[in-house]
C-alpha positions as CSV (number, residue, x, y, z in Angstrom):
1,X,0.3,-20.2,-72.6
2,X,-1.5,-22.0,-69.6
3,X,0.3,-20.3,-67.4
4,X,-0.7,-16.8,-68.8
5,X,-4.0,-17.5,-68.6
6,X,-4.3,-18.8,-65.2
7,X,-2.3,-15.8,-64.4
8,X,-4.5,-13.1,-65.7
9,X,-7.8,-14.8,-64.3
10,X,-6.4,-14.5,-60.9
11,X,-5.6,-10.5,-61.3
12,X,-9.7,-10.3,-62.3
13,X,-10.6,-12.4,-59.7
14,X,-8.3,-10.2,-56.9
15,X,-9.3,-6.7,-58.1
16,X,-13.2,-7.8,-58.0
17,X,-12.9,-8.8,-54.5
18,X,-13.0,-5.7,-52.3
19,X,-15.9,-4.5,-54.7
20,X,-18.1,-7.7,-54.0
21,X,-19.3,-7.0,-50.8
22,X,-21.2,-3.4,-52.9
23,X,-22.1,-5.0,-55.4
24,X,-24.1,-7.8,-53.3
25,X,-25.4,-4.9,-51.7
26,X,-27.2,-3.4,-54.1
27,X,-26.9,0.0,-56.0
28,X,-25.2,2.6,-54.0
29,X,-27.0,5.6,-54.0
30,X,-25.7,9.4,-52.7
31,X,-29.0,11.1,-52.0
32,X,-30.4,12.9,-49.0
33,X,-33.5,13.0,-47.8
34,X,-36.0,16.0,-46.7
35,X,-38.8,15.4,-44.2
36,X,-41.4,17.4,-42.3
37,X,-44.3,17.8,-39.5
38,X,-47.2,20.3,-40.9
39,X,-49.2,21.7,-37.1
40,X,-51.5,24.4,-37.1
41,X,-50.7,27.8,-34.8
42,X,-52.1,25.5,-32.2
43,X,-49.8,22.3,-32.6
44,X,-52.4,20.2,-34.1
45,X,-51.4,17.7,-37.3
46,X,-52.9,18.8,-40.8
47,X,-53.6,15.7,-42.7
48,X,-54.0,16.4,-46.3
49,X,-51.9,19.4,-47.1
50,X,-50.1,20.0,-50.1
51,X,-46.3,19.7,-50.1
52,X,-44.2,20.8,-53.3
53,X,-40.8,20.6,-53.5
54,X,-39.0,22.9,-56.1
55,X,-35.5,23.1,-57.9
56,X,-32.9,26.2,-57.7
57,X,-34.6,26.8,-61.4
58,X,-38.2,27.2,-59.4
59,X,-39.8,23.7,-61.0
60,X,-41.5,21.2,-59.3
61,X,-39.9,18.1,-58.7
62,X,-42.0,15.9,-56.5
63,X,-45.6,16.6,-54.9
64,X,-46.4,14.9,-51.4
65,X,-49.3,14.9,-48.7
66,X,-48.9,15.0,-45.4
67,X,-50.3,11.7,-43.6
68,X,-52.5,11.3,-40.4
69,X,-50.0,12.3,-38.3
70,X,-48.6,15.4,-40.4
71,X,-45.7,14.2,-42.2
72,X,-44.4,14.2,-45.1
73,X,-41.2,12.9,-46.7
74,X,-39.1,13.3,-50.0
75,X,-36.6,10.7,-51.0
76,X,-33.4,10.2,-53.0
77,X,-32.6,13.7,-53.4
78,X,-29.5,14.8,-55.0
79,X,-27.2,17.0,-52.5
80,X,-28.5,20.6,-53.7
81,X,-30.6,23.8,-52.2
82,X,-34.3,22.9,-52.9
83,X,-37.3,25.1,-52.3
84,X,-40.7,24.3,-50.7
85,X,-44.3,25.3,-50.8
86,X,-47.1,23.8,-48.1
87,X,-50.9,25.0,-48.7
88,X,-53.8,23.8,-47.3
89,X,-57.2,25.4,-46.9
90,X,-58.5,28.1,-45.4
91,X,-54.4,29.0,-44.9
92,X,-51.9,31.0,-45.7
93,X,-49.3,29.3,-48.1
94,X,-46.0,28.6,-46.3
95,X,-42.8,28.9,-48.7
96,X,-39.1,28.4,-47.6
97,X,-36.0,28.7,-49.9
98,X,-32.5,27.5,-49.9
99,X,-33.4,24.3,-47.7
100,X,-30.0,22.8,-48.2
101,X,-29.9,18.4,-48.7
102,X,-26.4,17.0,-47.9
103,X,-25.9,13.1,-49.2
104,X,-26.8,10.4,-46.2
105,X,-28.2,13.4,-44.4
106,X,-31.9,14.2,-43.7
107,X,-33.4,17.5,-43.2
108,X,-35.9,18.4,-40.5
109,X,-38.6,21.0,-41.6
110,X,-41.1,22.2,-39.1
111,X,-44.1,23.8,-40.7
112,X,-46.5,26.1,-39.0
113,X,-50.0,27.0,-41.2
114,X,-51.8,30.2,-39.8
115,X,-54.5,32.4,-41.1
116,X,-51.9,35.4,-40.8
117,X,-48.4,34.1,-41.1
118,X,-47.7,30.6,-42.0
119,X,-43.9,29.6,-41.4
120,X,-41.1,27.0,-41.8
121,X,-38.1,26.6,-40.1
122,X,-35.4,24.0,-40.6
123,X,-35.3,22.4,-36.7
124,X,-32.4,19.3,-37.3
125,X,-30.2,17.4,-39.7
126,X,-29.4,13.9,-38.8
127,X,-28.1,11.0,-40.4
128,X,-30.4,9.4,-42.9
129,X,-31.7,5.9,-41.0
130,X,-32.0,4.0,-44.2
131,X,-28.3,4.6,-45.1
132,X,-28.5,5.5,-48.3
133,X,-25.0,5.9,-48.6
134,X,-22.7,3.2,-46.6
135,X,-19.5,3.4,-44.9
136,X,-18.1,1.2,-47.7
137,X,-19.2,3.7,-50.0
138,X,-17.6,6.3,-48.6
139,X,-14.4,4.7,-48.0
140,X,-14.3,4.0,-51.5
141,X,-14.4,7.2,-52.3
142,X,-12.2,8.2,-49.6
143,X,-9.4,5.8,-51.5
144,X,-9.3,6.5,-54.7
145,X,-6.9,9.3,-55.9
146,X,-8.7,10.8,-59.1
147,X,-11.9,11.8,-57.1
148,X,-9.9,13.7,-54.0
149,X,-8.9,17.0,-56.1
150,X,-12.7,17.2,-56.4
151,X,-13.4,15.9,-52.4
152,X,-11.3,18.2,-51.2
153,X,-13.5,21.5,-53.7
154,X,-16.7,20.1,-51.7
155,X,-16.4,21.3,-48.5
156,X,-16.2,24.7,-49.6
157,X,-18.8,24.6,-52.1
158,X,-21.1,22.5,-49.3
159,X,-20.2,25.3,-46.5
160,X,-20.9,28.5,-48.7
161,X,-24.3,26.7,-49.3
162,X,-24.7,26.3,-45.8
163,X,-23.8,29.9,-44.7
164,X,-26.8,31.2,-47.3
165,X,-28.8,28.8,-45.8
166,X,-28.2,29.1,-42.2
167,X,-28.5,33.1,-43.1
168,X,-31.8,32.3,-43.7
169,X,-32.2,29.9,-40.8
170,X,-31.0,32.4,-38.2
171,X,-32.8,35.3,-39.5
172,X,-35.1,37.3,-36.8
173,X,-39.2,37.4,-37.3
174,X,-38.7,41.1,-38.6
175,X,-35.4,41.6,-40.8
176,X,-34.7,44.1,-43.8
177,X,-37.0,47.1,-41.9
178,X,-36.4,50.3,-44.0
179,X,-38.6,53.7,-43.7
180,X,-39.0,57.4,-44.4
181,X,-40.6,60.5,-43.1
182,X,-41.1,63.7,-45.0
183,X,-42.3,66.7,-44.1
184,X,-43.0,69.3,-46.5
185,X,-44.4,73.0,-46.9
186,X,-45.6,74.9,-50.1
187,X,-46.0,78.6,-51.2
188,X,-49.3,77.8,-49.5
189,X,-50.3,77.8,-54.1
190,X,-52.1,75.4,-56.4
191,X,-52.8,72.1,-56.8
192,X,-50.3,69.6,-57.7
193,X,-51.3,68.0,-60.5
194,X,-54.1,67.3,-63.0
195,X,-54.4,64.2,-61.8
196,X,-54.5,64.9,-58.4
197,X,-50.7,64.1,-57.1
198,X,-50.9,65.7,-53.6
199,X,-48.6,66.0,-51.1
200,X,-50.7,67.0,-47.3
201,X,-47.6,68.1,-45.5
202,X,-46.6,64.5,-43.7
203,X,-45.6,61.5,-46.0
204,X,-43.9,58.5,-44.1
205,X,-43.6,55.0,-45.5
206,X,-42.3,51.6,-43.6
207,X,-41.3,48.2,-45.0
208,X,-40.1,45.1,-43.3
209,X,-40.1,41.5,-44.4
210,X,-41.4,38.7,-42.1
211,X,-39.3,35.3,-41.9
212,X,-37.5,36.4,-45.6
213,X,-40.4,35.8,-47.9
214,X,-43.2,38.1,-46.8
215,X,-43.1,41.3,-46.9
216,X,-45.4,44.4,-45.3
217,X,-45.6,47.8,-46.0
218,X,-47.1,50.9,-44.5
219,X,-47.3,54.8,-45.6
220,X,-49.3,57.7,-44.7
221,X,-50.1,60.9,-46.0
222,X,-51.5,63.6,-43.4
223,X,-52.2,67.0,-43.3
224,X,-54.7,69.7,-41.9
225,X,-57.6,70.9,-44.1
226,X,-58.0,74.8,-44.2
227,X,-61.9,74.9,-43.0
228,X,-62.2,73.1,-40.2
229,X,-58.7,72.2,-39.2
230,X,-59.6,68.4,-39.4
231,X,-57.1,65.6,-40.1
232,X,-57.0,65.1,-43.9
233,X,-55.3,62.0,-44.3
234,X,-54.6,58.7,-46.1
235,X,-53.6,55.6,-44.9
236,X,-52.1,52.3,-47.0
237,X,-50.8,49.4,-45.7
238,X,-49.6,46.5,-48.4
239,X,-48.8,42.5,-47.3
240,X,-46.7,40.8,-50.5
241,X,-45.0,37.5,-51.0
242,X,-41.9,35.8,-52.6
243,X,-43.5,32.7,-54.7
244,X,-40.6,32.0,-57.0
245,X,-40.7,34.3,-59.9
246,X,-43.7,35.9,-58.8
247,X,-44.5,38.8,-56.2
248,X,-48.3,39.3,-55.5
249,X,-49.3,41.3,-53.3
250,X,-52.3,42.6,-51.7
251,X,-53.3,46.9,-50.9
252,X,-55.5,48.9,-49.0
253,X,-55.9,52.5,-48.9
254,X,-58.1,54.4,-47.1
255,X,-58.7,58.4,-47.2
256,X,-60.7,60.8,-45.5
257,X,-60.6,64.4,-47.3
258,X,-62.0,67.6,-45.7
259,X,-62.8,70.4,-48.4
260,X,-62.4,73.9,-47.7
261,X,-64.9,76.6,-48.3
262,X,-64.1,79.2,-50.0
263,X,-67.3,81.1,-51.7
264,X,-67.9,78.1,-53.7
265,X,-71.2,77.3,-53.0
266,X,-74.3,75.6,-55.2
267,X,-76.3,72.5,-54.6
268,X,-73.3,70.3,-53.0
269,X,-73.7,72.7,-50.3
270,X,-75.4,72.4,-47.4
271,X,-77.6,75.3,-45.6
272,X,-74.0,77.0,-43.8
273,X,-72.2,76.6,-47.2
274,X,-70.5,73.5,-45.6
275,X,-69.3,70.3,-47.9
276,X,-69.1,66.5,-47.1
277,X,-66.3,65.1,-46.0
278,X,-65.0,63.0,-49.1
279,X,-64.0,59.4,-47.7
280,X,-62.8,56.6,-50.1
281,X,-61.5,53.2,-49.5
282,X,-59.6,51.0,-52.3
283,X,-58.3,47.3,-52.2
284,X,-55.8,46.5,-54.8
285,X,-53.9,43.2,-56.0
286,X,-51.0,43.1,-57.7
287,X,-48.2,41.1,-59.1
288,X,-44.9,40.9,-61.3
289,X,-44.0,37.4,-63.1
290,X,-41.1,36.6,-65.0
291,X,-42.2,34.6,-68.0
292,X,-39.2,34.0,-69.6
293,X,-35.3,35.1,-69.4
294,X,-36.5,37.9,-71.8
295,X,-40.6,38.3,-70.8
296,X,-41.7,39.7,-67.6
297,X,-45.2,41.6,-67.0
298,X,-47.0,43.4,-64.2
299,X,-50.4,43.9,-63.9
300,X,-53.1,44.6,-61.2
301,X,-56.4,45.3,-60.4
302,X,-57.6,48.1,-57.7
303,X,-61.9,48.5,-56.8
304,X,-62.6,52.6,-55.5
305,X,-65.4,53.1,-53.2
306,X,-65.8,56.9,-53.5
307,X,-68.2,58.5,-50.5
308,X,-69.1,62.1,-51.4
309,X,-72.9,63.5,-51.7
310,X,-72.9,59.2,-53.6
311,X,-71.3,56.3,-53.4
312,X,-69.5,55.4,-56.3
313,X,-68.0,51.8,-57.4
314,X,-65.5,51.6,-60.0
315,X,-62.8,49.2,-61.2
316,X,-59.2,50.0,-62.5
317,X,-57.0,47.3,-63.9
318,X,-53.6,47.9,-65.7
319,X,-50.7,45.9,-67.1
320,X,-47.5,46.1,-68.5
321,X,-45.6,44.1,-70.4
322,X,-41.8,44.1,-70.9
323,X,-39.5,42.1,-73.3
324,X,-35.9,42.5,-73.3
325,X,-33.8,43.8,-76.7
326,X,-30.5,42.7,-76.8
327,X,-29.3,46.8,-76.6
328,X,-32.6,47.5,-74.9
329,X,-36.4,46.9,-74.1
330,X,-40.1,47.1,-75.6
331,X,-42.5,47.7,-73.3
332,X,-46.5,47.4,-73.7
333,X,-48.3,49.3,-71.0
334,X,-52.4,49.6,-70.3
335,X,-54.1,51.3,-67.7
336,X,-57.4,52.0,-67.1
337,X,-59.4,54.3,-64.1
338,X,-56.7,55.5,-62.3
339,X,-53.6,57.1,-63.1
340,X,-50.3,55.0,-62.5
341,X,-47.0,57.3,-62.5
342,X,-45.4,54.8,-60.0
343,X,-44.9,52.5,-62.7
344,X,-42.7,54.5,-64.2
345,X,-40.1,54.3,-61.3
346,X,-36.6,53.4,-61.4
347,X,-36.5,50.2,-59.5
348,X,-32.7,50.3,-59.1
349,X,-33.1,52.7,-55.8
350,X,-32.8,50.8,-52.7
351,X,-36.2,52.5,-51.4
352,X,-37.8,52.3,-54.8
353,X,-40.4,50.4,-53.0
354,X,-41.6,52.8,-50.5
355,X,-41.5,55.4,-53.6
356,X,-43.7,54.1,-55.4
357,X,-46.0,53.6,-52.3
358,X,-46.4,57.3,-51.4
359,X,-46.8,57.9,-55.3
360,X,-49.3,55.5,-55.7
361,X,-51.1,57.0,-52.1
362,X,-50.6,60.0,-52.9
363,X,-53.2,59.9,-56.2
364,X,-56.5,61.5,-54.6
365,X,-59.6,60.6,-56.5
366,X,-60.6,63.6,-58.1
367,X,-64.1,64.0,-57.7
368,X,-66.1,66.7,-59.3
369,X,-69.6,68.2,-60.0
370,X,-71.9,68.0,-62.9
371,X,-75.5,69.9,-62.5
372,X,-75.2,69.1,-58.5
373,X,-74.6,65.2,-59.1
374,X,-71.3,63.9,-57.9
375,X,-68.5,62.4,-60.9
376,X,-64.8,61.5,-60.7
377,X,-62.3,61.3,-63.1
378,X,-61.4,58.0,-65.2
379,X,-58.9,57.4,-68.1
380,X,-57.6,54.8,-70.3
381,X,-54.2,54.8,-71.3
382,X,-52.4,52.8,-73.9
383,X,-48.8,52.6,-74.5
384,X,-46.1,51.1,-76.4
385,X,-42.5,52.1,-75.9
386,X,-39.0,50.9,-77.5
387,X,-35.6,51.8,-76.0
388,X,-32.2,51.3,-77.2
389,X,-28.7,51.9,-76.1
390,X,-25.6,52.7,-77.9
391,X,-22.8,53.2,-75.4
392,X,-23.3,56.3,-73.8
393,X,-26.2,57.1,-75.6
394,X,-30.0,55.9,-75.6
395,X,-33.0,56.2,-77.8
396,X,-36.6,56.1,-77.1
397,X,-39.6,56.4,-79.2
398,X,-43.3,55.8,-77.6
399,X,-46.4,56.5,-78.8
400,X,-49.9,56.3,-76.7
401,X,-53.3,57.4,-76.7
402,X,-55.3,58.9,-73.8
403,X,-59.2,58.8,-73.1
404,X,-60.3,61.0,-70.3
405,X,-64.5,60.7,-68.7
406,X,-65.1,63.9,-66.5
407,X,-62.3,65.4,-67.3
408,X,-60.7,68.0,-64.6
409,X,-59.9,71.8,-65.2
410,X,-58.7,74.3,-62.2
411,X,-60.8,77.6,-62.2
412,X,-58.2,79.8,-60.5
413,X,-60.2,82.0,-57.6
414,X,-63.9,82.3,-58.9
415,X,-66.3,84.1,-56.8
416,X,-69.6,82.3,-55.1
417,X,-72.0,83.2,-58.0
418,X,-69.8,81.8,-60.9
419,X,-71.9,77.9,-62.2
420,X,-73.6,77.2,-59.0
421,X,-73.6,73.5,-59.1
422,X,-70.9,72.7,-61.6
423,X,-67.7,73.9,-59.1
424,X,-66.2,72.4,-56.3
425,X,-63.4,74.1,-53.9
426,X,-59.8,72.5,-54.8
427,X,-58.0,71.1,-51.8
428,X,-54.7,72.8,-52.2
429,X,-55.9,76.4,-52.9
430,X,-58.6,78.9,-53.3
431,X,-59.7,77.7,-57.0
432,X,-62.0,75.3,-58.0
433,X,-62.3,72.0,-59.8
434,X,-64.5,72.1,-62.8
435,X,-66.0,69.0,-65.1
436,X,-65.3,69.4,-68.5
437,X,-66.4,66.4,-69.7
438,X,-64.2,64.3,-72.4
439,X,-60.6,64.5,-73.8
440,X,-59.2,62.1,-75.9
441,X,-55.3,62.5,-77.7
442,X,-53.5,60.3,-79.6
443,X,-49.8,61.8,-79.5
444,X,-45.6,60.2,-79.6
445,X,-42.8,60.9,-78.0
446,X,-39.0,60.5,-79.6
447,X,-36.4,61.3,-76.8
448,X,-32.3,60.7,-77.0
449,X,-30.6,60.3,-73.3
450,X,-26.3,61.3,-73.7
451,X,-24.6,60.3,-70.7
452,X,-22.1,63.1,-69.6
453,X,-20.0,61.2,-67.9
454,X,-20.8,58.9,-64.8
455,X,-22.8,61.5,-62.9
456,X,-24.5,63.8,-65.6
457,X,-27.5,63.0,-68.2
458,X,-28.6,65.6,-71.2
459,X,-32.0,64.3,-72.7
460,X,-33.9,66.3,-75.8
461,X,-37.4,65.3,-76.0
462,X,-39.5,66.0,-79.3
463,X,-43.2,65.0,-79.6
464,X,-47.1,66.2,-79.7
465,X,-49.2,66.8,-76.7
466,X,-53.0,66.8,-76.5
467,X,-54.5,69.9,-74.7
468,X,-57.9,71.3,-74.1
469,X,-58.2,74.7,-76.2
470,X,-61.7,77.4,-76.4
471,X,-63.2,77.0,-79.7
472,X,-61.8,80.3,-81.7
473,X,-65.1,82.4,-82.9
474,X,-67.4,81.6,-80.1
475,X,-69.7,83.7,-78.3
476,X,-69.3,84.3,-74.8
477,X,-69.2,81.9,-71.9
478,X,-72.0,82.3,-69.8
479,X,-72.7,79.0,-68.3
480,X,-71.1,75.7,-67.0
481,X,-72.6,74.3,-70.1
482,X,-70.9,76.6,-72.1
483,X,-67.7,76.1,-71.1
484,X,-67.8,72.7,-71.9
485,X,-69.2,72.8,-75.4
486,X,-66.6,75.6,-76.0
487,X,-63.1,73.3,-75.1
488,X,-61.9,70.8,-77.9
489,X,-59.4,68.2,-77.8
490,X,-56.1,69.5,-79.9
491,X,-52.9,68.6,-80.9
492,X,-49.8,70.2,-79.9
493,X,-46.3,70.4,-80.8
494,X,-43.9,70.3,-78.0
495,X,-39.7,70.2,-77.5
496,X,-38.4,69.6,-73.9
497,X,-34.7,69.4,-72.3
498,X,-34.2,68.0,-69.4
499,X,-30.6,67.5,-67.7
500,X,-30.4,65.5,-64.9
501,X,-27.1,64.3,-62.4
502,X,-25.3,64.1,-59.5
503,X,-22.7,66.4,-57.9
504,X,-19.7,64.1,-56.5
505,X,-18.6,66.4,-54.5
506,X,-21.5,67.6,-51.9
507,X,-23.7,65.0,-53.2
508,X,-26.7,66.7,-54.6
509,X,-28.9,65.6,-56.8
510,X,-31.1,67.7,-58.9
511,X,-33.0,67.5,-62.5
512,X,-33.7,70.8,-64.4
513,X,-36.3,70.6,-67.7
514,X,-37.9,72.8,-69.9
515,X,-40.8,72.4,-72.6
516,X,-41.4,74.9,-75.3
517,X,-45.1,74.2,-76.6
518,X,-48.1,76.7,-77.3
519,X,-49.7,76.9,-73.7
520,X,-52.8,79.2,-75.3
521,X,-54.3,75.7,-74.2
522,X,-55.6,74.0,-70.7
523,X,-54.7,71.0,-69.9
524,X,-50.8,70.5,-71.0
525,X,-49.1,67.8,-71.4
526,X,-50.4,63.5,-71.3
527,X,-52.5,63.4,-67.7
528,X,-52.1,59.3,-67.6
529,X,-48.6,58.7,-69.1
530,X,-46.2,56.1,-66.8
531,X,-43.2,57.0,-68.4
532,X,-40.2,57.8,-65.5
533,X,-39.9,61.7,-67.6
534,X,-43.2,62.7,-68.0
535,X,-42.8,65.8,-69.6
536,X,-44.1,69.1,-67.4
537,X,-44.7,72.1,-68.7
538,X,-42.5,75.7,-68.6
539,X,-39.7,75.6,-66.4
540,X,-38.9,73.2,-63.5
541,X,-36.4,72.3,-60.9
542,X,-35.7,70.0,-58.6
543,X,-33.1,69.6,-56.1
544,X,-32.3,67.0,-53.4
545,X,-28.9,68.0,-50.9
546,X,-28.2,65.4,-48.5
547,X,-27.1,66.5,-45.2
548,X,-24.3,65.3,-42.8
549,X,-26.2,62.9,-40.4
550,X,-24.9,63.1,-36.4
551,X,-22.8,60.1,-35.8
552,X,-24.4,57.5,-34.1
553,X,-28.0,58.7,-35.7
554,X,-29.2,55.2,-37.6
555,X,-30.7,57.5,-40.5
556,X,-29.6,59.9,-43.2
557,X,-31.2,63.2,-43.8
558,X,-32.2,64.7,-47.2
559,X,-33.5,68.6,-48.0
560,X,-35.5,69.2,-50.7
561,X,-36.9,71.9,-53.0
562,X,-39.2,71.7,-56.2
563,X,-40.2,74.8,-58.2
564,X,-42.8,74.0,-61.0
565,X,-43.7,76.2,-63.9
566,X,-41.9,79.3,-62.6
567,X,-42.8,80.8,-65.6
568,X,-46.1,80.7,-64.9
569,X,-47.2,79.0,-68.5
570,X,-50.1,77.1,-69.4
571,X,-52.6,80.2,-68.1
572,X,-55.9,80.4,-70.4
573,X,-58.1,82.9,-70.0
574,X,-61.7,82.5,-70.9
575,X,-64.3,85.8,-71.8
576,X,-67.7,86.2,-70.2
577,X,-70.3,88.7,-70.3
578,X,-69.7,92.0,-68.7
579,X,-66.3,91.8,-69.7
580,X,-65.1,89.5,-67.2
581,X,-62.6,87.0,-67.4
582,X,-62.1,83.3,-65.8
583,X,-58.6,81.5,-65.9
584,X,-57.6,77.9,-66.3
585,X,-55.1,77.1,-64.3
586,X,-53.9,73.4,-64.5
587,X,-49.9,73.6,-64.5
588,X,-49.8,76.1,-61.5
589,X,-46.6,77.8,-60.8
590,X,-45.5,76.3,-57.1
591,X,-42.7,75.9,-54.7
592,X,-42.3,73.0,-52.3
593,X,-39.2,72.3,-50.2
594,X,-39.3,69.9,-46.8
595,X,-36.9,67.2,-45.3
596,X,-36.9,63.6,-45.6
597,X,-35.3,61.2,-42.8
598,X,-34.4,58.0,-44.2
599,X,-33.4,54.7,-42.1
């Protein structure tokens, strides 16, 4: 029994004895470490700035300062991709992503804080020099035969990590540059919209990102007034940036607007029948969060400083809010001063971006007269939408409401006598924009979407739209006055089709709709909606044919036409004395067709 014992004592004892030297060393640990040098643009040390480090899962993990010399250092990481944010004052946050930590190993970070462009690059990785993990350690793990299925899985998980970070590493100052010219021509007819969509003849837009994480953009809408042949034009240029979930981002437009003349006179004009230019300049911020796995909202700000006879100040925020169903979405949507159609987008196109730039440049202010004194048009929109889909179907209900200050009509051709004062010439055409004061609607949409197949979409659309109708019973109109106590706000029913696809075969693209409503009305259809199928009135087409690009040629060509309202409905004619007649116009009939050049 003795012997036993004394037997199995010296087995312990012998398989403790290549462990003892570890354990006398202390704990082992397999960390990395993660270290850096914050300079300004001019190499100097910033003492005091604000390091965070972030998970993959953007949360903060550990929060440093640099020291008097500019460094920082994070400890006893666990091997992994980490994220890091460095702010100071007066700079520009730096962020990088996908800084990879490797056990024993430290990482290098050189951080450069500007008032412009603020940057950090991963210069070294070198051995830790605290060896937190040994080389009995390792040879430990080297040796024991249940841990080598997974050693030998590591290297391949370690170098895809390393390619997405080295991606990153080795990517140029500019990377991901996209951009797109159009140029367009019309039928030379009527504006473009009620809420004052235009298109000048020139549209380009250009995006590129800045060392991954910041992002610029730049359009331009240009085109040559009919008076005086000088540029009209507007100019936006946006700078955004990746901060884990969010995307804020910063826009300023400018536009200068040259009016023609065309026998519209009154007090706006000046002794040779000659208008102001009209000259506006608007910053906007903006921003998209993800709140949750199912919560994610939008929202802005934008301030309008309007030059035209006045200077007018105004402020126009929106949100929207959108939670995710398990078949589907609700979304919440608020907008108030300007119109927002580019929220309605389908962020799924690759240039979706740069869409929704010229969209949102493309909104002119539409300014107006009342009694000489200068007014532009505001609304507030509210929205809630649901959406649902049932294999290759999907349902949509929304209902809003719409409030409308100086609201706009389109006085097709009057001549130079008609409400001296109260008119002012439309930039697209020979008629004129007229103040008509307040609308306000309250309507719902119910729509179902059947996919035909991968390429093809069939939507039927049933709902009410609010339109401006002439009080029936009145006398006649005889003065701007008139005319605006004269239009109500009413309620109309309205059924629309719209089919929508792709054709495989040459690649074109096109969407063909119709609405059946009473146009006895001005004014058709929601003015502030963001849905994506705003419904139009009459019959519409539009049709996109890509065209075979010369080889070699780093861009894509793309012809396209759009025929609005070729039906010409939505006309209201309005009595005056003498038996003449003036007509609202503000769903046009029009044909546009140009080229786009896309790289």
């Amino acid at each position: 029994m003795r012997g036993a014992k004394a037997m199995i004592v010296g087995l312990v004892t012998t398989a403790l004895l290549p462990v003892s030297p570890l354990l006398a060393g202390g704990p082992v640990r397999i960390a990395g470490q993660l270290s850096g040098l914050v300079t300004d643009s001019a190499g100097r040390p910033q003492v005091g700035a604000i390091v965070m480090l972030y998970n993959k899962q953007d949360k903060v993990l550990q929060r440093s300062g640099t020291d008097f010399a500019g460094n920082f250092t994070f400890d006893d990481l666990l091997p992994d991709l980490y994220s890091v944010r460095v702010s100071f004052a007066s700079f520009v946050p730096a962020v990088k992503e996908f800084v990879a930590v490797r056990p024993g190993m430290r990482s290098l970070l050189e951080v450069n804080l500007s008032r412009v462009f603020s940057s950090i690059q991963l210069v070294a990785t070198s051995p830790t020099p605290s060896g937190l993990m040994s080389d009995d350690w390792k040879w430990t793990l080297r040796a024991d035969s249940a841990l080598r299925p997974i050693l030998r899985m590591l290297p391949e998980l370690n170098s895809q990590r390393a390619r997405a970070a080295g991606s990153l590493e080795r990517a140029s100052l500019f990377s991901d540059s996209r951009g797109l010219v159009r140029i367009s021509a019309s039928d030379g007819g009527e504006t473009a919209g009620s809420i004052g969509e235009a298109d000048l003849g020139t549209q380009f837009a250009f995006a590129t990102s800045v060392y991954g994480g910041t992002h610029l953009k730049f359009s331009g809408n240009v085109g040559y007034g009919t008076a005086s042949g000088s540029p009209t034009a507007a100019i936006r240029t946006t700078f955004q940036r990746d901060i884990g979930s969010a995307s804020p981002a910063v826009s300023v437009t400018m536009r200068q607007i040259f009016l023609p003349f065309h026998g519209v006179t009154g007090s706006a004009s000046g002794a040779d029948g000659s208008l102001p230019a009209i000259r506006s300049i608007a910053v906007s911020l903006a921003d998209k969060t993800q709140l949750s796995d199912s919560l994610s909202v939008e929202y802005g700000a934008q301030i309008d400083m309007v030059s035209f006879l006045e200077r007018l100040h105004y402020f126009s925020p929106y949100a929207r809010l959108t939670y995710a169903l398990p078949r589907g979405f609700l979304d919440v949507t608020y907008t108030s001063g300007n119109a927002r159609p580019e929220l309605g987008l389908n962020a799924s196109d690759q240039n979706a971006d740069l869409q929704r730039e010229v969209t949102a440049l493309s909104l002119i202010p539409r300014v107006t007269l009342d009694n000489g004194r200068t007014r532009l048009q505001r609304g507030d929109d509210y929205e809630v939408g649901v959406t649902e889909k049932f294999g290759s179907r999907e349902y949509r209900v929304s209902v809003y409401n719409e409030s409308v200050s100086n609201n706009t009509l389109t006085i097709a051709h009057p001549d130079g006598s008609l409400f001296p004062g109260d008119l002012l010439p439309d930039l697209f055409s020979g008629s004129a924009l007229f103040n008509a004061g307040r609308f306000e609607t309250t309507g719902y949409t119910a729509s179902v979407t059947q996919d035909l197949g991968e390429n093809y979409k069939l939507t039927a659309t049933y709902g009410t739209v609010g339109v401006m109708a002439v009080r029936t019973g009145g006398p006649a109109v005889s003065s701007a006055d008139d005319l605006r106590q004269f239009m109500e706000s009413q309620q109309r029913p309205a059924v629309t089709l719209r089919a929508s696809g792709t054709v495989k075969e040459t690649g074109s693209r096109f969407v063909a709709s119709y609405q059946w409503a009473d146009y006895s009305s001005a004014l058709p259809g929601p003015q502030f909606l963001t849905q994506s199928t705003r419904p139009g009135p009459g019959l519409n087409f539009m049709v996109r044919q890509q065209i075979p690009s010369i080889p070699g040629v780093p861009w894509r060509i793309e012809a396209s036409a759009e025929m609005r309202n070729l039906l010409a409905q939505g006309y209201l004619p309005v009595n005056m004395p003498g038996g003449r007649q003036l007509l609202l116009v503000n769903a046009p009939r029009s044909l546009r067709g140009g080229l786009a050049f896309v790289f």
